[in-house]
Z-matrix of the N, CA and C atoms (Angstrom, degrees):
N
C 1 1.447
C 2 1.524 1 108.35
N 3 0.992 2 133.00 1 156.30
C 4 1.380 3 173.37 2 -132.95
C 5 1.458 4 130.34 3 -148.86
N 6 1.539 5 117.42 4 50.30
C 7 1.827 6 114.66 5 -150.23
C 8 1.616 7 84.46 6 -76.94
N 9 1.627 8 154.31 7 3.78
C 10 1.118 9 125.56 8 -137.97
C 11 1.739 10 75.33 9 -120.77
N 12 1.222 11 127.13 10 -24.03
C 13 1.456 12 137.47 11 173.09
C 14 1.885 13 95.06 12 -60.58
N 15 0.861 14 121.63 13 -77.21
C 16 1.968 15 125.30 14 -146.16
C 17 1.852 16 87.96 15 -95.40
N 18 1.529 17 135.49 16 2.55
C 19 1.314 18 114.38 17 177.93
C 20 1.562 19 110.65 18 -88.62
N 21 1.280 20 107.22 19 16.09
C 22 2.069 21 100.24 20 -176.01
C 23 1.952 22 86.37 21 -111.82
N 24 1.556 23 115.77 22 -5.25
C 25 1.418 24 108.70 23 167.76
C 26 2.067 25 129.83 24 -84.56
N 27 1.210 26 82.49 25 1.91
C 28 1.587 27 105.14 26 -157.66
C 29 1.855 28 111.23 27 -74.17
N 30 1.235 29 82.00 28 -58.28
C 31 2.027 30 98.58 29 165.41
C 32 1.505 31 91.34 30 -46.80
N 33 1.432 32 118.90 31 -78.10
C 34 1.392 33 120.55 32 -144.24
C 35 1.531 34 106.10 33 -55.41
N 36 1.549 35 115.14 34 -18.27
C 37 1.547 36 132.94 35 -168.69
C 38 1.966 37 103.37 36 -71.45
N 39 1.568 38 87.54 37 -43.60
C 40 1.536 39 90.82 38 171.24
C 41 1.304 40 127.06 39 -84.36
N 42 1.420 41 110.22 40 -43.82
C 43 1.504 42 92.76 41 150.19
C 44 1.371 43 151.35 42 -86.92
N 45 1.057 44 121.26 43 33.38
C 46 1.175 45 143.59 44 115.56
C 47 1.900 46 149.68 45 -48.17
N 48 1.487 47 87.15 46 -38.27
C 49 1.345 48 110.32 47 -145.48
C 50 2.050 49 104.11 48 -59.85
N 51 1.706 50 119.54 49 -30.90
C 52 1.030 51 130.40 50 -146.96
C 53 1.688 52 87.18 51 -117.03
N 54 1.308 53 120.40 52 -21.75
C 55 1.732 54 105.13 53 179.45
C 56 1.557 55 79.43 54 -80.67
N 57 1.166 56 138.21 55 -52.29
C 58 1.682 57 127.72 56 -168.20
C 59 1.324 58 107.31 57 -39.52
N 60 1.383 59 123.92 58 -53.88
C 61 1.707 60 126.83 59 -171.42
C 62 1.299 61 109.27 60 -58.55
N 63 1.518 62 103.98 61 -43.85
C 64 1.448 63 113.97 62 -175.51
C 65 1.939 64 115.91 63 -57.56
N 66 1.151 65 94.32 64 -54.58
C 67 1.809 66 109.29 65 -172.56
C 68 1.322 67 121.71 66 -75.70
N 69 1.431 68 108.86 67 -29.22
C 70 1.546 69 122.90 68 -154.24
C 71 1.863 70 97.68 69 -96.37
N 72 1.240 71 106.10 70 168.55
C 73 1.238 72 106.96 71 152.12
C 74 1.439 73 132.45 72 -79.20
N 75 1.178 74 116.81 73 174.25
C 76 1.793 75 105.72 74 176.47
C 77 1.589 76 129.97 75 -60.83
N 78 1.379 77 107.96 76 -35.73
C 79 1.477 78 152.06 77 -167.68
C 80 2.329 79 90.01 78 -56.55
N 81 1.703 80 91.49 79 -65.98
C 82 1.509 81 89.83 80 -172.68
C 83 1.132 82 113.82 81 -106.00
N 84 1.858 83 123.42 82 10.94
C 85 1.564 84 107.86 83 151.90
C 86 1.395 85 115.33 84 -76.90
N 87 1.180 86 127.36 85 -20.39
C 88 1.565 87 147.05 86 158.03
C 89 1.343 88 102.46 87 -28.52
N 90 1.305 89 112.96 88 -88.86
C 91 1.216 90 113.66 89 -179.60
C 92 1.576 91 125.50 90 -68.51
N 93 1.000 92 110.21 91 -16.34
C 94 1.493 93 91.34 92 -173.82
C 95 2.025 94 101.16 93 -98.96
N 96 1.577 95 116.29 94 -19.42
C 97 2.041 96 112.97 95 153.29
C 98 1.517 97 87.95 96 -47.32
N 99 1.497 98 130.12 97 -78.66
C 100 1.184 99 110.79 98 -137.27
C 101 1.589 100 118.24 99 -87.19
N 102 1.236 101 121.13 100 -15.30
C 103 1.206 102 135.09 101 156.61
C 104 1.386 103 133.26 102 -24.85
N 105 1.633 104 92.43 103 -62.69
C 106 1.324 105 97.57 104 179.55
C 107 1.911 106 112.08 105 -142.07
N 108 1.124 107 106.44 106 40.46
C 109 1.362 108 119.99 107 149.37
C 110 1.119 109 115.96 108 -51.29
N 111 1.601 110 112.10 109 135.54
C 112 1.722 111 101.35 110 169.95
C 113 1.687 112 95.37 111 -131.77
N 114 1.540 113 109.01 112 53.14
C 115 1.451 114 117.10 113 131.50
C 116 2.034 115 131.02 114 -37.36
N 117 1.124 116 97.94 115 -35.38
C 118 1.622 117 120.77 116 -166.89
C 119 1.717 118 88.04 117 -75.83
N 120 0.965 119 133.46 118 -39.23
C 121 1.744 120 139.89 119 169.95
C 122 1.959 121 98.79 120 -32.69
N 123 1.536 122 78.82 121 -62.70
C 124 2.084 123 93.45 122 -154.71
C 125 1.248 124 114.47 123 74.44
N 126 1.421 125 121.99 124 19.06
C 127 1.526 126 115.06 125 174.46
C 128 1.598 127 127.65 126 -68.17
N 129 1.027 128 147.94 127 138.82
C 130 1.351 129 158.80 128 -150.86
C 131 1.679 130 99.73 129 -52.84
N 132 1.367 131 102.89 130 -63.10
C 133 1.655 132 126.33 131 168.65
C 134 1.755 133 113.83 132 -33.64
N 135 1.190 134 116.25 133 -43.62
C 136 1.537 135 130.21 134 -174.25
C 137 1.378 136 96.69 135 -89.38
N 138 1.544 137 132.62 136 -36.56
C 139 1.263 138 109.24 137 179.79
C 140 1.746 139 116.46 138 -80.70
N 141 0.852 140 113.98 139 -15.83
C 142 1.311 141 146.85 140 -177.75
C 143 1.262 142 95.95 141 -73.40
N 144 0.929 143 145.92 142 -60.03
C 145 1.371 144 145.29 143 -177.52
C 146 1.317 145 113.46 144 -95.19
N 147 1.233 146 136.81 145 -2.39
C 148 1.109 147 134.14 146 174.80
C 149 2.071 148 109.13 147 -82.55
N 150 2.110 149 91.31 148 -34.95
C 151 1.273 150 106.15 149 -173.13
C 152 1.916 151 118.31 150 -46.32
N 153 1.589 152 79.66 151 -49.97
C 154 1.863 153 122.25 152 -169.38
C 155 1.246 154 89.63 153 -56.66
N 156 1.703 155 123.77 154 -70.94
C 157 1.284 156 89.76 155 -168.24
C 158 2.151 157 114.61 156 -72.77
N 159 1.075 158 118.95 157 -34.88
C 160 1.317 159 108.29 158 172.29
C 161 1.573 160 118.43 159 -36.05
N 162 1.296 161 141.41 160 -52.78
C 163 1.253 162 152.69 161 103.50
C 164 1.786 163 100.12 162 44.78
N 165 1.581 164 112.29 163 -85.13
C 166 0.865 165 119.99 164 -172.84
C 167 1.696 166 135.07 165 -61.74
N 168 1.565 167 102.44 166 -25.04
C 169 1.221 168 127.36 167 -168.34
C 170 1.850 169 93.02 168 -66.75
N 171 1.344 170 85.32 169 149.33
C 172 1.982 171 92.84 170 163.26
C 173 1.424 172 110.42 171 -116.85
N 174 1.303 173 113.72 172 -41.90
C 175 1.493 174 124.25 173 171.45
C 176 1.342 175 126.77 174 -40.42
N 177 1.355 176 141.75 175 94.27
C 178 1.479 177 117.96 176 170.86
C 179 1.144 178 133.26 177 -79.44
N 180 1.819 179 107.97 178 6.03
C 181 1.759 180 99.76 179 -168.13
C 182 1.250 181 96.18 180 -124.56
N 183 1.512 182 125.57 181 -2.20
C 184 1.535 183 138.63 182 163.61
C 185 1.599 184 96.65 183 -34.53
N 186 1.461 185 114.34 184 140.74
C 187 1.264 186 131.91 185 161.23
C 188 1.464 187 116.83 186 -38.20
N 189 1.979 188 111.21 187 -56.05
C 190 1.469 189 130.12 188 -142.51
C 191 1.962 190 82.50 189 -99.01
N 192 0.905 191 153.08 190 -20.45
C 193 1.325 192 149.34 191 96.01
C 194 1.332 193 118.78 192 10.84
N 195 1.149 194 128.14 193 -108.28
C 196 1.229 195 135.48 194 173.73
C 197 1.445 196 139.07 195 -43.61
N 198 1.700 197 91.00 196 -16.96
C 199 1.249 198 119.57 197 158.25
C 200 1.762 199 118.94 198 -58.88
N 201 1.751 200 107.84 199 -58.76
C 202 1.558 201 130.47 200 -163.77
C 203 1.713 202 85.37 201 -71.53
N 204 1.488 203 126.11 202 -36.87
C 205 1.050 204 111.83 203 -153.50
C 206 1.799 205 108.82 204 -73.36
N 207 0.884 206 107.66 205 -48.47
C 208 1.500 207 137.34 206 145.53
C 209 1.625 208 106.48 207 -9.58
N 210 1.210 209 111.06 208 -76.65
C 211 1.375 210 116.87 209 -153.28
C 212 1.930 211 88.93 210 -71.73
N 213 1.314 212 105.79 211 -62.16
C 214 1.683 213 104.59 212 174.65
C 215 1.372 214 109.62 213 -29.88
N 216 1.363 215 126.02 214 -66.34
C 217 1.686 216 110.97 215 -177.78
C 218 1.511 217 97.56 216 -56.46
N 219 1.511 218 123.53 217 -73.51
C 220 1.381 219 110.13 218 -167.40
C 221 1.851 220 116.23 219 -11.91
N 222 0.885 221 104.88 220 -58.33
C 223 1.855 222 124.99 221 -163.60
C 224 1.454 223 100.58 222 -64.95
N 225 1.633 224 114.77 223 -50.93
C 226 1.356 225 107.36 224 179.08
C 227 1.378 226 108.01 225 -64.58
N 228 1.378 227 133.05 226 -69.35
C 229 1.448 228 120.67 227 -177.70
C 230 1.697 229 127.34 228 -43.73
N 231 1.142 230 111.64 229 -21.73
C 232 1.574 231 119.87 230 173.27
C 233 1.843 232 114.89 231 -61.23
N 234 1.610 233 99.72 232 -42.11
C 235 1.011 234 117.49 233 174.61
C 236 1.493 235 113.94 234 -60.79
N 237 1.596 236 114.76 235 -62.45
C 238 1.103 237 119.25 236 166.68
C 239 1.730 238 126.89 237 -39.09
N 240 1.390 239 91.58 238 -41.52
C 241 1.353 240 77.47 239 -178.38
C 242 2.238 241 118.70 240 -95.60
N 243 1.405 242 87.88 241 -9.41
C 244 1.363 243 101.30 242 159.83
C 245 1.600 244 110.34 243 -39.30
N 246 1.868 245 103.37 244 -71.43
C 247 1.706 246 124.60 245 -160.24
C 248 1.981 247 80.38 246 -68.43
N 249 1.177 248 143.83 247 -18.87
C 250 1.458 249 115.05 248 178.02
C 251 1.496 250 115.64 249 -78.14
N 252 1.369 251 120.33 250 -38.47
C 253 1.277 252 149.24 251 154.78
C 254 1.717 253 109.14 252 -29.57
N 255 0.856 254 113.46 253 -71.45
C 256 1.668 255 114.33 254 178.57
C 257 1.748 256 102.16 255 -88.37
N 258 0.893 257 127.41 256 -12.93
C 259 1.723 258 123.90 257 169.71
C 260 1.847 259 122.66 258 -83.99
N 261 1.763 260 106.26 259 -20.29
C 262 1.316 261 103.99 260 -155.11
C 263 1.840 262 85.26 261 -88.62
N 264 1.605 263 101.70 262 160.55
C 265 1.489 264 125.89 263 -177.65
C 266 1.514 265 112.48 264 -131.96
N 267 0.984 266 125.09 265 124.57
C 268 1.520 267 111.41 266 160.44
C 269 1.445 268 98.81 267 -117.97
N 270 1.379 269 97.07 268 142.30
C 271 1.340 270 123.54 269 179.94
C 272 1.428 271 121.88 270 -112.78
């Protein structure tokens, strides 16, 4: 993979991301949050923006909710297991 190719698409992914929920049906905001999320990054920026819009939501049992909530753990555990990855030693 190639993140330096699809990372100038990522902004536009977020802004986007909430007129999609809004306009679309359920069926292809589905796919197109999980499609092309770049949660799978874990970059600081994506959690950060993932927060903001969670932030905004009032709904907790909303899909696009449960969706953001989702992607936030996703990102934290990636991380986590990133810092085990460059931390572990065998001796």
């Amino acid at each position: 993979m190639q993140p330096e190719l699809i990372a100038p698409y990522f902004e536009k992914y977020y802004a986007q991301l909430k007129r999609v929920i809004d306009t679309r049906d359920r069926e292809f905001a589905e796919c197109f949050m999980q499609g092309l999320s770049p949660a799978f990054m874990a970059r600081e920026q994506d959690e950060s923006a993932f927060t903001e819009l969670l932030s905004r939501c009032s709904d907790d049992t909303h899909f696009f909710t449960l969706f953001l909530k989702k992607q936030v753990d996703m990102i934290e555990l990636i991380k986590k297991s990133r810092h085990l990855c460059e931390t572990f030693r065998i001796d």
